[in-house]
Wavefront OBJ file of the C-alpha trace (Angstrom):
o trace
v 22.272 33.906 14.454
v 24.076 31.200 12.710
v 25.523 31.945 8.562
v 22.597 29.219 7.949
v 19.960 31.709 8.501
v 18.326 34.990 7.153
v 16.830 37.880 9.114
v 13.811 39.145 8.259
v 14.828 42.663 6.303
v 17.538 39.946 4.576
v 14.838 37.228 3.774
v 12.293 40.180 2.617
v 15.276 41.770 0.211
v 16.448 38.133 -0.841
v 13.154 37.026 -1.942
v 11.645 40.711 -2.830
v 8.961 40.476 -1.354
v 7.256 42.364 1.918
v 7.060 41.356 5.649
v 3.166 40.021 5.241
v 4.600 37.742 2.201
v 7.773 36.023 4.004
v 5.033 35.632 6.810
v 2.991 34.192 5.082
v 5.185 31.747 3.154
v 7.049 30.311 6.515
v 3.309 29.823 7.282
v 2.772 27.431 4.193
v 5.535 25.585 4.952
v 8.063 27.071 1.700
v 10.413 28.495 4.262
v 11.335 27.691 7.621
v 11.097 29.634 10.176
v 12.943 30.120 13.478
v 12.463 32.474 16.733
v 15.117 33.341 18.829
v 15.197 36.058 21.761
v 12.057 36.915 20.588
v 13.382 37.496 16.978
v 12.253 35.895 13.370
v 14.960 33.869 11.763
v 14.380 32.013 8.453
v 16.252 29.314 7.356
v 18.891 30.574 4.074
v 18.799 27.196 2.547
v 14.770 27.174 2.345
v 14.881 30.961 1.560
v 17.588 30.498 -1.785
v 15.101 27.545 -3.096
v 12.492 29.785 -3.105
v 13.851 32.538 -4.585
v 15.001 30.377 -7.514
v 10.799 29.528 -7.617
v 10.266 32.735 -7.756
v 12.930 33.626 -10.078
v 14.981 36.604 -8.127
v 18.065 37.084 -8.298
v 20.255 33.252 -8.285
v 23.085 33.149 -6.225
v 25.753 30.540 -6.613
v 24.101 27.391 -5.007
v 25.381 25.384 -2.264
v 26.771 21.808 -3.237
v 23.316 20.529 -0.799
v 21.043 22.540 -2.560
v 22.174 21.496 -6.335
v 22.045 18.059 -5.146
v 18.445 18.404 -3.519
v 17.488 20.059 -7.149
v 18.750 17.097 -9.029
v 17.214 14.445 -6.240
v 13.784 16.270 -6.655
v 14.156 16.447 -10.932
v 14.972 12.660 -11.210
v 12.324 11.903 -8.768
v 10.031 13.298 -11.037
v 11.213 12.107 -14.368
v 11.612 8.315 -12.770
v 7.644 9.480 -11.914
v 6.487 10.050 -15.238
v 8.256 7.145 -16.750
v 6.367 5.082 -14.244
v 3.486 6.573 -14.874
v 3.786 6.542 -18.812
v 4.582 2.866 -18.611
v 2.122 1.905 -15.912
v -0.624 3.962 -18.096
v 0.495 2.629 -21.673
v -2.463 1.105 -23.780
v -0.978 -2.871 -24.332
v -2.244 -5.789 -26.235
v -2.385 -8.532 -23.337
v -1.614 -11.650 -23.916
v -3.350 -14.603 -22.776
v -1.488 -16.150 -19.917
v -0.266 -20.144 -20.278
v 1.621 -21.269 -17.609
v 3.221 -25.086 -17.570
v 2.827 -26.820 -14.584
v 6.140 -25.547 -13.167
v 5.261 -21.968 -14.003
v 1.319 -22.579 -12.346
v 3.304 -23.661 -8.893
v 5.782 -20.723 -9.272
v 2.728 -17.870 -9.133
v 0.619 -19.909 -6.746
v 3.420 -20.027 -4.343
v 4.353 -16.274 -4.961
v 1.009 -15.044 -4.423
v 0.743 -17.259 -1.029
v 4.014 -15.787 0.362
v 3.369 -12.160 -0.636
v -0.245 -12.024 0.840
v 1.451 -13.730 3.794
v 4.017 -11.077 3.765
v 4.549 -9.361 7.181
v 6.005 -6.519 6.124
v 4.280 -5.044 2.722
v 5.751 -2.030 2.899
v 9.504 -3.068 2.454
v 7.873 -6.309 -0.176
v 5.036 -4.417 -1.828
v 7.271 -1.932 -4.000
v 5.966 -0.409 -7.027
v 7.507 -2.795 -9.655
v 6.014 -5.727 -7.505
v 2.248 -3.931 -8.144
v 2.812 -3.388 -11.678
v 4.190 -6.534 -12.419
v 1.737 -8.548 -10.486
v -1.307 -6.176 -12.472
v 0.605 -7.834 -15.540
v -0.492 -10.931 -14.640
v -3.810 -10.746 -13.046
v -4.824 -8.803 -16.920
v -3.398 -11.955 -18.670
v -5.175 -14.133 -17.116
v -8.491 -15.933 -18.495
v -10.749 -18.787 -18.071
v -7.666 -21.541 -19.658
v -5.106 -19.949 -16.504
v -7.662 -20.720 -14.392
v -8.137 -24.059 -15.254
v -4.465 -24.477 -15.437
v -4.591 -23.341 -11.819
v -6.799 -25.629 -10.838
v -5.244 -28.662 -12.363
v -1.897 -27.698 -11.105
v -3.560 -27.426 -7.364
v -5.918 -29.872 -7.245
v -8.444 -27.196 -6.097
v -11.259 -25.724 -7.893
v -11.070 -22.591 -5.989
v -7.702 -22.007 -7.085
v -7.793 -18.451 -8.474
v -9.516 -16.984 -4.429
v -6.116 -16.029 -3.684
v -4.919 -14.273 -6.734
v -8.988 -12.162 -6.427
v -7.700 -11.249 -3.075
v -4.402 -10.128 -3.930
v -5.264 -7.991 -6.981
v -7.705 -6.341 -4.346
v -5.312 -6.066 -1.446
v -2.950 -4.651 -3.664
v -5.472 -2.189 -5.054
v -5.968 -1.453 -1.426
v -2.330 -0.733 -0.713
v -1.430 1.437 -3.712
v -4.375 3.712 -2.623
v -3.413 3.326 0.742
v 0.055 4.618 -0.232
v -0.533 7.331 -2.449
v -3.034 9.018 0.623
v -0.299 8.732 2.588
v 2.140 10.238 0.255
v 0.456 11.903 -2.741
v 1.973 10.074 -5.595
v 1.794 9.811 -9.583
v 3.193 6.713 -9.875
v 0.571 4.876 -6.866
v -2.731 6.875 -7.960
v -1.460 4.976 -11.363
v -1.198 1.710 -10.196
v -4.329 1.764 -8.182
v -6.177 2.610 -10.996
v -4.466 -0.088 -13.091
v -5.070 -2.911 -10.209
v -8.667 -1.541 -10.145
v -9.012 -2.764 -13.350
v -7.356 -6.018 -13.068
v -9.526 -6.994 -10.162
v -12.732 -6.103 -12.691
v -10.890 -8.031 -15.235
v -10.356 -11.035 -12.744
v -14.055 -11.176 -12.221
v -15.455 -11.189 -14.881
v -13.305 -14.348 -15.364
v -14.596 -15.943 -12.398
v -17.794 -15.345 -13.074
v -17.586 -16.847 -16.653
v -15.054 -19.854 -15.602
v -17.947 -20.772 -13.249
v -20.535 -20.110 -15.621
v -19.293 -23.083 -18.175
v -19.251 -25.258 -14.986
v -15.475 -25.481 -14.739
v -15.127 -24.802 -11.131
v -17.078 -25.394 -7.751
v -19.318 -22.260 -6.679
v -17.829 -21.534 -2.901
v -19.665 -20.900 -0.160
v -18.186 -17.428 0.055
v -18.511 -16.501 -3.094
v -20.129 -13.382 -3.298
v -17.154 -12.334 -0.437
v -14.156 -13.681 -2.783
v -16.030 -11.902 -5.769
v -17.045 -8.401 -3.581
v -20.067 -8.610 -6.060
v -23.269 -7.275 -5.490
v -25.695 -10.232 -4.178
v -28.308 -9.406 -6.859
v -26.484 -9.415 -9.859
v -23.923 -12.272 -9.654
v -26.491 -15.099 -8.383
v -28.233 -14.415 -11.390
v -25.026 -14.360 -13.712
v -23.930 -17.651 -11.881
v -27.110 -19.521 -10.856
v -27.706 -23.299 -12.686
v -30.277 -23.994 -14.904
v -33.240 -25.932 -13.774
l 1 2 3 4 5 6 7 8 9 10 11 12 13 14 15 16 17 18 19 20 21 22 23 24 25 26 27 28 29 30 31 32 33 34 35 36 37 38 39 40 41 42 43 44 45 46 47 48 49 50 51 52 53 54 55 56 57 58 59 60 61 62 63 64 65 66 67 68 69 70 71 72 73 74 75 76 77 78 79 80 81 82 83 84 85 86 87 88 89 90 91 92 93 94 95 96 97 98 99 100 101 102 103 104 105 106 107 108 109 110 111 112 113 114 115 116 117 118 119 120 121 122 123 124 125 126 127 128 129 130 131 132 133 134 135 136 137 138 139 140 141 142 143 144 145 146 147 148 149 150 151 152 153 154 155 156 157 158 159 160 161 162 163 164 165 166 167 168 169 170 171 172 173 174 175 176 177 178 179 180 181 182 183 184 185 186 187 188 189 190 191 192 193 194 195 196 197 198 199 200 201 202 203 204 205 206 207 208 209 210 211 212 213 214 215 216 217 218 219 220 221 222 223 224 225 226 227 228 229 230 231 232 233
């Protein structure tokens, strides 16, 4: 076999460690594992990084393995920034767009729920960003919104993208566990609350039509929100 890889009795003195335990960790996936004319090969590359887990013996480490080290330690610390930012306790401020501004994030949210590919557009400083704005926002946006639009059911779209992108950051961190997307669906979960509660006030002071649909543009239990939302006799 190939300088790239370690016999077993090599892999079992590199790692100190017995037969059962190399086994058993090309099993978990920590090393990889090849057979060849019958015989148990493990990969040296996989082998060294564990042994540096494990703290044997370091050898001098390739040029690809330092730089999969360094790729894996900024990975993390860009992580925990996110995280830390994404997480930090703020003092929002109320959001009051002009005109031009109003037209800017109407547009924006149109073309980005239109978007056919989210997973190239729907990046993590896209989510965060857009959770920025969805907590600023109040019952004065809204009417800003509306004016700007000419439609009283202005802020539907911006519900449905706080939730779709909700949706999506959970959707990504299940695919690939994440820090930084378990943060930002938490922190969109919160702006779609926040968004509601809006709603259901703005329509409460009789600022805005109550849609058809609007226990679906809500996702509000039936119950509860007629009785927040329902005109006096």
């Amino acid at each position: 076999m190939g300088s790239g890889f370690y016999t077993l009795e090599e892999a079992m003195q590199r790692l100190g460690r017995s037969r059962r335990s190399i086994f058993d960790y090309a099993k978990k996936g920590f090393i990889k594992r090849k057979s060849e004319t019958g015989q148990p090969y493990f990969d040296r590359e996989s082998v060294d990084l564990l042994a540096i887990d494990l703290g044997t013996d370091s050898p001098a480490l390739t040029r690809r393995a330092f730089l999969q080290l360094e790729t894996r330690t900024k990975k993390l610390e860009d992580e925990m920034r996110m995280v830390k930012h994404v997480l930090e306790i703020r003092d929002v401020q109320p959001l009051r767009p002009n005109q031009a501004t109003c037209e800017g994030i109407i547009l924006a949210c149109k073309t980005y729920l239109g978007s056919p590919n989210r997973e190239e557009h729907w990046t993590p400083a896209l989510v965060e960003q857009w959770a920025g704005i969805f907590e600023s926002m109040d019952e004065v946006t809204f009417d800003s919104l509306t004016k700007t639009s000419n439609d009283p059911q202005a802020w539907i779209p911006f519900f449905r993208f706080c939730s779709e992108l909700a949706d999506f950051s959970w959707a990504q961190d299940k695919k690939t566990p994440s820090l930084v997307w378990q943060a930002l669906g938490t922190r969109q979960e919160t702006a779609r609350k926040h968004l509601r509660s809006v709603a259901v006030t703005w329509l409460e002071m009789g600022k805005g039509l109550v849609p058809a649909n609007l226990l679906l543009a809500l996702e509000a239990p039936k119950a509860s929100l007629m009785a927040r939302v329902a005109k006096d006799a």
